[in-house]
N, CA and C atoms as an extended XYZ file, in Angstrom:
285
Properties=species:S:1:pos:R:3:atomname:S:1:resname:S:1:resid:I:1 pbc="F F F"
N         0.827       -1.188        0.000 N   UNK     1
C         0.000        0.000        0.000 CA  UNK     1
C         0.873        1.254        0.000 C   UNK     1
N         2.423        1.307        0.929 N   UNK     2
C         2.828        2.239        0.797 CA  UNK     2
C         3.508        2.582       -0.636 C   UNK     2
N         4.085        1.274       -1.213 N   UNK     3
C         5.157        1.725       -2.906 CA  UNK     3
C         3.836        2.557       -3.616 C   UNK     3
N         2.541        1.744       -3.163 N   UNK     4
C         1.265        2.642       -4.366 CA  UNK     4
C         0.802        3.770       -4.368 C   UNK     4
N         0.994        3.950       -3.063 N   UNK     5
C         0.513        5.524       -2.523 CA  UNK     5
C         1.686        6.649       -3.145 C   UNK     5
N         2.595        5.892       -2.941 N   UNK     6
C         3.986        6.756       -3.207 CA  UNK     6
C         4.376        7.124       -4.663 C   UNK     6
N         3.520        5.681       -5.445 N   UNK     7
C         3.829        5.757       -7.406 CA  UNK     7
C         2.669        6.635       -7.553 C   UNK     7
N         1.177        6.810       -7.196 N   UNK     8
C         0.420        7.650       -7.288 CA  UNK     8
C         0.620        9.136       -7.204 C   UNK     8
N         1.428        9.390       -6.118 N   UNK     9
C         1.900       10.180       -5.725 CA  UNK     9
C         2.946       11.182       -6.780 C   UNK     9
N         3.340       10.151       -7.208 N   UNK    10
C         4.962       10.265       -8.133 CA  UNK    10
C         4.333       10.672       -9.649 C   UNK    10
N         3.112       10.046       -9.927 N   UNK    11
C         2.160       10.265      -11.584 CA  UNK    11
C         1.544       11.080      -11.320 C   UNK    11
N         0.456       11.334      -10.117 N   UNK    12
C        -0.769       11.806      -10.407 CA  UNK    12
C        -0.492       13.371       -9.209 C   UNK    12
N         0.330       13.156       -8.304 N   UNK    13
C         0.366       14.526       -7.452 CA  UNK    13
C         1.151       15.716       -7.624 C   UNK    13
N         0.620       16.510       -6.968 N   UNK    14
C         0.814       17.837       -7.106 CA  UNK    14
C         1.948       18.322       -6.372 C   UNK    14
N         2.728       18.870       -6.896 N   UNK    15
C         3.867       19.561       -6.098 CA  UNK    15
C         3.380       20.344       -5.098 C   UNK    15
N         3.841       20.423       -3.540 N   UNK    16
C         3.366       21.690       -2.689 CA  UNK    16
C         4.826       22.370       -2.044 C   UNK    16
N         4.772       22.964       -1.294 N   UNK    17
C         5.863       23.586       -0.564 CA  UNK    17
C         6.347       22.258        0.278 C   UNK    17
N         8.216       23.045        0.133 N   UNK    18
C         8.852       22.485        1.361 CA  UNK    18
C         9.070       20.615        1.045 C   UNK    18
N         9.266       20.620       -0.035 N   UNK    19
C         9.522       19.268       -1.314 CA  UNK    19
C         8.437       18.675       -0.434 C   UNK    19
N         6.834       19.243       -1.408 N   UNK    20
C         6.093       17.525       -0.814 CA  UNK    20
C         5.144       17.563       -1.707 C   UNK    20
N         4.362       16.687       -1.701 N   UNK    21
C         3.235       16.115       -3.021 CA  UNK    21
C         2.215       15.894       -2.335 C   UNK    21
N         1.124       16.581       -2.833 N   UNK    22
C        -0.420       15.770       -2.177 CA  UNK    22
C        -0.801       15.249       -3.571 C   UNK    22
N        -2.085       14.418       -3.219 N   UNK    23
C        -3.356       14.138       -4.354 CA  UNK    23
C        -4.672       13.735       -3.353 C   UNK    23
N        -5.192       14.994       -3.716 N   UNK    24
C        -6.793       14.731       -2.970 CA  UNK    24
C        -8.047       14.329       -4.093 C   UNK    24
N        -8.517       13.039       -3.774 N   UNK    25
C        -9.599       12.631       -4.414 CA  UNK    25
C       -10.662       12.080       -3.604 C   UNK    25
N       -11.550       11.344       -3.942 N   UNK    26
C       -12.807       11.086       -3.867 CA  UNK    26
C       -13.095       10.780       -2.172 C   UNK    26
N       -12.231        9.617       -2.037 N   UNK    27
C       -12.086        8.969       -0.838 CA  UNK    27
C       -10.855        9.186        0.233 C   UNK    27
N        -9.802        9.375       -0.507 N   UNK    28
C        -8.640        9.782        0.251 CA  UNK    28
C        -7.698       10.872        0.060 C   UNK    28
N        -7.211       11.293        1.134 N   UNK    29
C        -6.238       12.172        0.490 CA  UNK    29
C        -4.728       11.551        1.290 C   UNK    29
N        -3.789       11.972        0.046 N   UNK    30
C        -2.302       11.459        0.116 CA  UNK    30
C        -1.227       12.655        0.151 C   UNK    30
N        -0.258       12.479        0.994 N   UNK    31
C         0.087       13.527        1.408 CA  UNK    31
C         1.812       12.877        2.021 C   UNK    31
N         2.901       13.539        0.862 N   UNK    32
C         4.198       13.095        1.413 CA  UNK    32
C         5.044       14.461        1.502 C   UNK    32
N         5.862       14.208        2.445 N   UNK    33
C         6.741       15.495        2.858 CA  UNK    33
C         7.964       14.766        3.247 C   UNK    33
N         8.952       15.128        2.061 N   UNK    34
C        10.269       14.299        2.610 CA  UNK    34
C        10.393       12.440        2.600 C   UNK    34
N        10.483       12.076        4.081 N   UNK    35
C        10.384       10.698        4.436 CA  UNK    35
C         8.582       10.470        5.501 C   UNK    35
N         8.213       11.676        5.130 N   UNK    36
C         6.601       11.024        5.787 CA  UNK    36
C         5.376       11.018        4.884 C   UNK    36
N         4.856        9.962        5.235 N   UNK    37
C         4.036        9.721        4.044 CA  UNK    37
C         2.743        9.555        5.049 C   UNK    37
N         1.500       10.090        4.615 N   UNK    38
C         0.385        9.989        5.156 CA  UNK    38
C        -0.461        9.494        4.207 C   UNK    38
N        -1.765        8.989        4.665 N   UNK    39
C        -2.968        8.584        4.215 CA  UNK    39
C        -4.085        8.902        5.084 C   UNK    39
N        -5.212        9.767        4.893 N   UNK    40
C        -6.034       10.119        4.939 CA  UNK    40
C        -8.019        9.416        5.081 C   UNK    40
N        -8.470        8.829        4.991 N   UNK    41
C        -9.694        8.666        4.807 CA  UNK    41
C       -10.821        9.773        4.767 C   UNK    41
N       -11.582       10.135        3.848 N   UNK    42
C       -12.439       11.431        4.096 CA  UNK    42
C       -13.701       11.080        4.343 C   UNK    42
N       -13.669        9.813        4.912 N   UNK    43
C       -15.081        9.796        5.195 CA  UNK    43
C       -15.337       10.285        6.723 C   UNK    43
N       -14.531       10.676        7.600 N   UNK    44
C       -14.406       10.681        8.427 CA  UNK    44
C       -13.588       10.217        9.252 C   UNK    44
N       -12.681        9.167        8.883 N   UNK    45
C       -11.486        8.148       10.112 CA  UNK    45
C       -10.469        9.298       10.154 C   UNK    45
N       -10.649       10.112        9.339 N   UNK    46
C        -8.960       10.618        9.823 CA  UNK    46
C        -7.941        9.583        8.768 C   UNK    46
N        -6.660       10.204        9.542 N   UNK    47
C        -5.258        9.261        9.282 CA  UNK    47
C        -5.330        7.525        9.641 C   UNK    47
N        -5.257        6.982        8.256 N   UNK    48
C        -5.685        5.734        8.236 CA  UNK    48
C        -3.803        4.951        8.374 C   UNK    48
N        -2.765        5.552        7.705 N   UNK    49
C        -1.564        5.331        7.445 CA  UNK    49
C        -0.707        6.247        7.384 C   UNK    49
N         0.425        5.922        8.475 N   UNK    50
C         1.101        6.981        8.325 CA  UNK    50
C         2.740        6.042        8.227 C   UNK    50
N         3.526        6.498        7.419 N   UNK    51
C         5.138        6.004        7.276 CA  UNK    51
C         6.032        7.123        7.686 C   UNK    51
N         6.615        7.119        8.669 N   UNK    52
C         8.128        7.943        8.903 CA  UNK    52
C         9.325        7.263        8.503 C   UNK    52
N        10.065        7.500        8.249 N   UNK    53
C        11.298        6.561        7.757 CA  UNK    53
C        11.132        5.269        7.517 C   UNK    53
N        11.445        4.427        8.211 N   UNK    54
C        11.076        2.619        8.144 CA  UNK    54
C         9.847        2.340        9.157 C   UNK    54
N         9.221        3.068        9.680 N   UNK    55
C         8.383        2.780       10.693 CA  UNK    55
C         6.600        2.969       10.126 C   UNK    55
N         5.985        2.189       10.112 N   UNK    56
C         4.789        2.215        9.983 CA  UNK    56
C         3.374        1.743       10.516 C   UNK    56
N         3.023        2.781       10.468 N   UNK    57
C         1.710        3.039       11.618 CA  UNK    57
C         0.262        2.747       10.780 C   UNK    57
N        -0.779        2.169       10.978 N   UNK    58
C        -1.636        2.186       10.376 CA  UNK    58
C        -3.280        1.567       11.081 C   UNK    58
N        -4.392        2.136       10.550 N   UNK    59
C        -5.907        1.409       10.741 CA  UNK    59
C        -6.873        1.531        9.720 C   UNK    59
N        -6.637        0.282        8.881 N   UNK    60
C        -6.637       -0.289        7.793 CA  UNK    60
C        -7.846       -0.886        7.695 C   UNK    60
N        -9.144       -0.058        6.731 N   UNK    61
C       -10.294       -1.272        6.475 CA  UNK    61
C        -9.856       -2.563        5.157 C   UNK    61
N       -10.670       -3.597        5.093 N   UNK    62
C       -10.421       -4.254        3.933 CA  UNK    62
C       -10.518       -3.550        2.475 C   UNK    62
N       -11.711       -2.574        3.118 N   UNK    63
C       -12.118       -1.801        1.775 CA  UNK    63
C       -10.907       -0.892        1.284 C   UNK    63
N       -10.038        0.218        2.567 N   UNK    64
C        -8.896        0.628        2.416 CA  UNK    64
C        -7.509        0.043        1.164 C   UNK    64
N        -7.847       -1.642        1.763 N   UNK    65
C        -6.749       -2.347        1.039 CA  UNK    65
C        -7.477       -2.744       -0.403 C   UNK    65
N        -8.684       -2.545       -0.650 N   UNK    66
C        -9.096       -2.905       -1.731 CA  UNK    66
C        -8.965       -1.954       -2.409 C   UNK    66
N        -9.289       -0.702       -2.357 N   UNK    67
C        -8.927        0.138       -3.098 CA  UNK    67
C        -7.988        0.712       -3.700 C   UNK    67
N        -6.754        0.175       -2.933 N   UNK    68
C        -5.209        0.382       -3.199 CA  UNK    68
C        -4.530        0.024       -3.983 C   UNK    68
N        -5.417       -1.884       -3.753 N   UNK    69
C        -4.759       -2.574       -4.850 CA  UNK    69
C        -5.733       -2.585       -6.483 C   UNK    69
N        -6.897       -1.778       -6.384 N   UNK    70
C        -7.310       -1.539       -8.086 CA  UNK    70
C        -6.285       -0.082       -7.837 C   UNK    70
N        -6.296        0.493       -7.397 N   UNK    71
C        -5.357        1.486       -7.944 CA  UNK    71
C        -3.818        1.096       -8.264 C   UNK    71
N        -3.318       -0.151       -7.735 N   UNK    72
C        -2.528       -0.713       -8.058 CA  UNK    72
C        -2.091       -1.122       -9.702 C   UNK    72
N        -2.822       -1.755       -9.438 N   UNK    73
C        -3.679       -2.258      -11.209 CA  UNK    73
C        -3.757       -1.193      -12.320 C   UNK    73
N        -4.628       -0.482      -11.714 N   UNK    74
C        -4.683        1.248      -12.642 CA  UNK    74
C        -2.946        1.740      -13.118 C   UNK    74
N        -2.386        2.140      -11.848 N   UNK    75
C        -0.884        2.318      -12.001 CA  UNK    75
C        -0.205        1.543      -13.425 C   UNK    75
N        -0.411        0.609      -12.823 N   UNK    76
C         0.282       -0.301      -13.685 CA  UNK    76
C         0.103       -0.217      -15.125 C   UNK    76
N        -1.349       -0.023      -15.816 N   UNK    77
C        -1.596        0.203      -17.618 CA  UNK    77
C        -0.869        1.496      -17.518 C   UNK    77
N        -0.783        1.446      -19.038 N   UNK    78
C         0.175        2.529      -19.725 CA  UNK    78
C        -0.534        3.647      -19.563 C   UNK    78
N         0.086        4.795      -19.274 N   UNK    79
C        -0.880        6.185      -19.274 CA  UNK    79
C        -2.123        6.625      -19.899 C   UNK    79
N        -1.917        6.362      -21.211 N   UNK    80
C        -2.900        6.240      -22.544 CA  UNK    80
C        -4.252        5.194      -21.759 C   UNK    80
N        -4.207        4.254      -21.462 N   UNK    81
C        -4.951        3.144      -20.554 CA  UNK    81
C        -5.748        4.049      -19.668 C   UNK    81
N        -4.908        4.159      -18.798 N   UNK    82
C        -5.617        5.158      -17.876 CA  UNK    82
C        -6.378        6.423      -17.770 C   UNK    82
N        -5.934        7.407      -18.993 N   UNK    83
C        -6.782        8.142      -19.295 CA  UNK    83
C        -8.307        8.039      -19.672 C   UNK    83
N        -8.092        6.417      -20.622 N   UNK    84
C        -9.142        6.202      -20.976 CA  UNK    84
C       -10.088        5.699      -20.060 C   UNK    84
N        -9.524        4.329      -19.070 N   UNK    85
C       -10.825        4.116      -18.152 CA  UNK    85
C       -11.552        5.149      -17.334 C   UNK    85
N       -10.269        6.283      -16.874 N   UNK    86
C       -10.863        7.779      -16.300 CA  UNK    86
C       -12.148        8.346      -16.917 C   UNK    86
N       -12.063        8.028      -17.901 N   UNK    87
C       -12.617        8.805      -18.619 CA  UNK    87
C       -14.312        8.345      -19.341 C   UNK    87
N       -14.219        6.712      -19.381 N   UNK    88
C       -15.531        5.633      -19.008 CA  UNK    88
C       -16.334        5.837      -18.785 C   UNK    88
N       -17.991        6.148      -19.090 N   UNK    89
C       -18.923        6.568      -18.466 CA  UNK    89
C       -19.447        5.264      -17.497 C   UNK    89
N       -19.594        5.486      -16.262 N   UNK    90
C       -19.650        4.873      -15.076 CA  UNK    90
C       -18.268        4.763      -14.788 C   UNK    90
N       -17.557        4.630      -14.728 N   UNK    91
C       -16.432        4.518      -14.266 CA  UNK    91
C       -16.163        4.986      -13.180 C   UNK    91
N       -15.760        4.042      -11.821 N   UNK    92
C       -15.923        5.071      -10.781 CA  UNK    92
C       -13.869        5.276      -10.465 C   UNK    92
N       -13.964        6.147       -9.478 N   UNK    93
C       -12.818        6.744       -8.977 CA  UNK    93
C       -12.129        5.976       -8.595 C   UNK    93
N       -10.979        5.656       -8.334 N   UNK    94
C       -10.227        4.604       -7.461 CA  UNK    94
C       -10.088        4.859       -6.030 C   UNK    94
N        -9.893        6.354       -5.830 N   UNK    95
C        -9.371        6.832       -4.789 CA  UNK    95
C       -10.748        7.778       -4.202 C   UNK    95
């Protein structure tokens, strides 16, 4: 969950101050600064995952991990790929 958050991060996020990257979408927001990496839930949980250096903290639904790994999947097709399922009518969000 963390390499995916981090390749998401690396394709799809936004540069902010102070070298760090968010990407806020549907369900979560992702958020790295340096060596800390957060994860978010917006439905309300708060900080679901958090990584400081080698150390990792987390409260993890199944649904959490399910969603990670189709975004996993997503990652993985070629850009061109991805634009297109984005783009799918019904197609829902990953994140």
């Amino acid at each position: 969950m963390v390499r995916t958050a981090k390749k998401a991060l690396s394709e799809r996020g936004i540069p902010a101050p102070y070298r760090s990257r968010f990407l806020e979408e549907d369900r979560y927001r992702l958020w790295q600064q340096e060596k800390t990496l957060t994860i978010a839930a917006k439905d309300g949980r708060g900080e679901i995952l958090r990584q400081q250096h080698e150390r990792i903290e987390g409260n993890l639904s199944a649904e959490d991990v399910q969603a990670f790994q189709l975004l996993e999947q997503e990652l993985a097709k070629p850009r061109e790929q991805q634009h297109e399922s984005d783009d799918s009518p019904g197609s829902n969000r990953l994140l």
